[in-house]
PASEBA-1860 file (N, C-alpha, C; in nm, 3 decimals):
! residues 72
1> XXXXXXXX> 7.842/4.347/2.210/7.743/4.323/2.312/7.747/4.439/2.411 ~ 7.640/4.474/2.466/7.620/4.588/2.541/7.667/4.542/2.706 ~ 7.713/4.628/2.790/7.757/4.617/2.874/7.676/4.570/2.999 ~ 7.673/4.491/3.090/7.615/4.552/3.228/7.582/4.658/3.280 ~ 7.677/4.744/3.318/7.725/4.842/3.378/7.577/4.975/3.293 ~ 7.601/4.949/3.147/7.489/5.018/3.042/7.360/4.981/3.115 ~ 7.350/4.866/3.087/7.215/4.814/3.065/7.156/4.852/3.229 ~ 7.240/4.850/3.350/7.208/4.891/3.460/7.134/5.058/3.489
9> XXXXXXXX> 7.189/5.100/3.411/7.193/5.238/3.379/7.044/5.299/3.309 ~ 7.021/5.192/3.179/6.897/5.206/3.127/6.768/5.169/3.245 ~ 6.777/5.069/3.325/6.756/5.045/3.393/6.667/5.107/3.538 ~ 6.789/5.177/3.588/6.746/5.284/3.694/6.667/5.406/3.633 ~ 6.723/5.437/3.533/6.685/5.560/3.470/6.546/5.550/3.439 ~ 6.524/5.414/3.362/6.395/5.384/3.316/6.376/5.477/3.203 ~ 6.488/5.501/3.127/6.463/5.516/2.957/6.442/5.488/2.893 ~ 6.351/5.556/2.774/6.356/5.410/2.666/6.433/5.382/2.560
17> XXXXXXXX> 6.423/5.217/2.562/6.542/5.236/2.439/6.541/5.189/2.321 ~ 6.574/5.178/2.184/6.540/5.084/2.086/6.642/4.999/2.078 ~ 6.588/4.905/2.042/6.683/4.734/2.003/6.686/4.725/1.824 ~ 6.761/4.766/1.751/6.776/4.741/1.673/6.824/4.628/1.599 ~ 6.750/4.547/1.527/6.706/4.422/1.516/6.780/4.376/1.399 ~ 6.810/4.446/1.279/6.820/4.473/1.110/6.793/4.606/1.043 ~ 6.818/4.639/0.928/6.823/4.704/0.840/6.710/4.759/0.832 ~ 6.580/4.744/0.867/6.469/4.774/0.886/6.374/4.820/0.996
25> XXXXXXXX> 6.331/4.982/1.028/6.320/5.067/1.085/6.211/4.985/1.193 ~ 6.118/4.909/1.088/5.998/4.879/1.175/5.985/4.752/1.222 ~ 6.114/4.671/1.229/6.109/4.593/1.298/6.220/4.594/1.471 ~ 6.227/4.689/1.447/6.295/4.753/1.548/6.190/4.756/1.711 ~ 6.199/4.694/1.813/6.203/4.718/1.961/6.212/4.818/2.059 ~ 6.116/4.917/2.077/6.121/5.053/2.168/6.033/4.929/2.334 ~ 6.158/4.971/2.436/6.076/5.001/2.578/6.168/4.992/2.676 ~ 6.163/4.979/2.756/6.228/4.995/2.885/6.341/4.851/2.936
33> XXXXXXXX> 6.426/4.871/2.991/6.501/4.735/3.030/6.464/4.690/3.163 ~ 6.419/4.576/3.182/6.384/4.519/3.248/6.515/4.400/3.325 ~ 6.530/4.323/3.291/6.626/4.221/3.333/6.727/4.213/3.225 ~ 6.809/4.091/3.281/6.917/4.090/3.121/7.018/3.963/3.170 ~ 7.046/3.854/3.133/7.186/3.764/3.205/7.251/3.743/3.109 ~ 7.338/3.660/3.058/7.495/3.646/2.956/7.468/3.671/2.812 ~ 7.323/3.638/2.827/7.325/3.623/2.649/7.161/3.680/2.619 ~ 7.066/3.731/2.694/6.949/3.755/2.668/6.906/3.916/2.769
41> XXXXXXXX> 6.847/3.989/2.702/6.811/4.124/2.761/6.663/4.133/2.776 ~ 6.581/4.172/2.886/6.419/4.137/2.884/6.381/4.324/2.839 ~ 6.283/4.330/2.745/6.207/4.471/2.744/6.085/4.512/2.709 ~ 6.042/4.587/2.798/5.888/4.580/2.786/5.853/4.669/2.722 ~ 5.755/4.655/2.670/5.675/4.705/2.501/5.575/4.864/2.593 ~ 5.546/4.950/2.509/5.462/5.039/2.548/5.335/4.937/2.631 ~ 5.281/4.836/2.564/5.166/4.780/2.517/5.193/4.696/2.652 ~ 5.252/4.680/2.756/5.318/4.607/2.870/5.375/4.492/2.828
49> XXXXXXXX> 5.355/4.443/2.713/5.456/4.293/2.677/5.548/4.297/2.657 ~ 5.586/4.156/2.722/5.817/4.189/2.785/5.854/4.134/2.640 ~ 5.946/4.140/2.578/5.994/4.056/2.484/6.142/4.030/2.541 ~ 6.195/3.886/2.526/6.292/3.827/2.545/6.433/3.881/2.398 ~ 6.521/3.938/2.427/6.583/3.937/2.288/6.753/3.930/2.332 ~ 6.812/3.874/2.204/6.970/3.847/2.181/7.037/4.015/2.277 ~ 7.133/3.957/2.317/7.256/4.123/2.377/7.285/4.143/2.264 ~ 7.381/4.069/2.172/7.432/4.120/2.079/7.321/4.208/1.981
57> XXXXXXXX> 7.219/4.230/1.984/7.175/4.350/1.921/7.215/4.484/1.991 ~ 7.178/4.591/1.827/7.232/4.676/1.876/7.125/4.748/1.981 ~ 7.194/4.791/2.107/7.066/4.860/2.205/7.081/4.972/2.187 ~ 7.028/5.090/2.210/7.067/5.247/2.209/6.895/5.327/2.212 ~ 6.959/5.443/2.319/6.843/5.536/2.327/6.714/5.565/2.273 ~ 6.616/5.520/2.295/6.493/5.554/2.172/6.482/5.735/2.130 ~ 6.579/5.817/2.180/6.587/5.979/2.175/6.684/5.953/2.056 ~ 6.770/5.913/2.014/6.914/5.932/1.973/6.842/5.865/1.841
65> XXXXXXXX> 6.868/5.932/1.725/6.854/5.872/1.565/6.926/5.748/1.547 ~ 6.818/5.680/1.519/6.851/5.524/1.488/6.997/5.474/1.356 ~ 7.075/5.418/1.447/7.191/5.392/1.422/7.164/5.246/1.337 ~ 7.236/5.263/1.214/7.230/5.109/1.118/7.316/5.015/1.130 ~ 7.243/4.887/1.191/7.329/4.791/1.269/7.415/4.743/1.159 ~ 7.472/4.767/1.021/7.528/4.698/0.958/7.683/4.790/0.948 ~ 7.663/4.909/1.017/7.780/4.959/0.987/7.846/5.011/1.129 ~ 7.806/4.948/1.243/7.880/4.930/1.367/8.048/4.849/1.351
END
């Protein structure tokens, strides 16, 4: 699970980031972090829609080559 301290970070910065979801490129989550409490992270879509999603996905930079959540 991704940190506070991270997700604060994405946050201020207002980077974007992808949520990697599964094994599959295009179901993957690009936008900005919005909120986040124990178990849920809020992020908003280019398109302005927030989507609600699990911490335990993997989060990471939308700059940085997409990392395959099966071998974390």
């Amino acid at each position: 699970m991704i940190s506070d301290e991270q997700l604060d970070a994405y946050r201020i910065s207002g980077e974007k980031v992808r949520v990697v979801r599964d094994g599959i490129a295009s179901n993957d989550i690009r936008g900005i972090v919005l909120a986040w409490d124990e178990s849920q992270v809020m992020i908003r879509r280019p398109n302005r829609n927030v989507v609600k999603l699990d911490r335990n996905y993997l989060i990471q930079p939308a700059k940085e080559p997409r990392r395959d959540p099966d071998n974390i």
